[in-house]
C-alpha positions in Angstrom: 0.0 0.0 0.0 2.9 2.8 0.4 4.6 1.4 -2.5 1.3 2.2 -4.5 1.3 5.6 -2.6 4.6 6.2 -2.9 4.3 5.9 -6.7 1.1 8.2 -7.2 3.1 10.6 -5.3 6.5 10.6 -7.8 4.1 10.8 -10.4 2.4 13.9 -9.0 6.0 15.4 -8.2 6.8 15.2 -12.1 3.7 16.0 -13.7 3.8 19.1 -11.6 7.1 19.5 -12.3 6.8 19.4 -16.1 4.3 22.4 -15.9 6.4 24.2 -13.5 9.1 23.6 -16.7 6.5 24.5 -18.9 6.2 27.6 -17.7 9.7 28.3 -16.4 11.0 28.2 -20.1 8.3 31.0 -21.5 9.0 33.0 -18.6 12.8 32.7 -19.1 13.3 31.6 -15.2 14.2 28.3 -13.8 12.9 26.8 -10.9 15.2 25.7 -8.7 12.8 24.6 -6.3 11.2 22.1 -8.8 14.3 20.7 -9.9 15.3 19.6 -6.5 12.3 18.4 -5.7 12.7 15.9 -8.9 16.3 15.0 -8.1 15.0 14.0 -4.5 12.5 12.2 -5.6 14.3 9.9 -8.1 17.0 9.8 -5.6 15.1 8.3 -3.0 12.6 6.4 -5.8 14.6 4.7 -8.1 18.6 5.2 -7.2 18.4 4.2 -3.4 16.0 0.8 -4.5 18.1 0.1 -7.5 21.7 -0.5 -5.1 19.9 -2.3 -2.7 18.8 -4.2 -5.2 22.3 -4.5 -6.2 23.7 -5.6 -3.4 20.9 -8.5 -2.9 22.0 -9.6 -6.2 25.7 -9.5 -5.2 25.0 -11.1 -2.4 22.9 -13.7 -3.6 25.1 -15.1 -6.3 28.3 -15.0 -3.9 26.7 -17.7 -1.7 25.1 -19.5 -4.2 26.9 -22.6 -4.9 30.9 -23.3 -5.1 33.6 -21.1 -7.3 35.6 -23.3 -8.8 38.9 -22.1 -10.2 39.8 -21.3 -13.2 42.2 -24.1 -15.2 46.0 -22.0 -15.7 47.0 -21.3 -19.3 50.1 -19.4 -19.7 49.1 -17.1 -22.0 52.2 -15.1 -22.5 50.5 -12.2 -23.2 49.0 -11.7 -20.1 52.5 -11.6 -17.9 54.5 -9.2 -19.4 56.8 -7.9 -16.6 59.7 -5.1 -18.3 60.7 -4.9 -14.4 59.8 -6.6 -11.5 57.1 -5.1 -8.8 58.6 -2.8 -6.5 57.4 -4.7 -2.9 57.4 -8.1 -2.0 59.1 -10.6 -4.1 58.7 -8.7 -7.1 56.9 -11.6 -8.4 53.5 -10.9 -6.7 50.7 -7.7 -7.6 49.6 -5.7 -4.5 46.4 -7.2 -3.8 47.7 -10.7 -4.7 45.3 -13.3 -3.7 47.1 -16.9 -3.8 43.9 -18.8 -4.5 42.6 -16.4 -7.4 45.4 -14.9 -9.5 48.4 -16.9 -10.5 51.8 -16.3 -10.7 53.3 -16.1 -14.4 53.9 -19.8 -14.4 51.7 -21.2 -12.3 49.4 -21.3 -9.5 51.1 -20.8 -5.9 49.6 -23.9 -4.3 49.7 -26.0 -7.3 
């Protein structure tokens, strides 16, 4: 029921809001009042809804069954290293996670 309401409500907001714009532009003047009362609206409407539902999604299809890996092909392509990283071994990115990226040659606990 205050979905429904919700909805009758944006839809009053921007009807109104288009003749407030109607009338704005032969006057020449904007309403600034209008315009943020729009930007609120589909702010808290459609943006706020549409990252929750987002983050459901996410969060759904991360504990939805098992990730398996990915079988290694050395693709040389994908390792070119002119110089080695400048922490660690030189061997591993920053963010190096062992079970996800490999190393140039291999998986680490292969």
């Amino acid at each position: 029921m205050a979905v429904v309401a919700a909805v009758f409500q944006l839809s009053g907001l921007l009807g109104q809001s288009r003749a407030q714009l109607g009338q704005s532009m032969l006057s020449g003047a904007h309403s600034k009042e209008g315009s943020a009362r729009i930007w609120k609206a589909l702010t808290h409407f459609i943006v706020l809804p549409g990252v929750g539902l987002s983050m459901l999604n996410g969060f759904l299809k991360s504990h939805h069954g098992e990730h398996g890996r990915l079988e290694f092909i050395a693709y040389p392509h994908l390792h070119i290293r002119s110089k080695p990283f400048s922490w660690g071994d030189g061997n591993h990115t920053l963010f190096h996670n062992s079970h996800v990226n490999p190393l140039p040659t291999r998986y680490e606990d292969e």
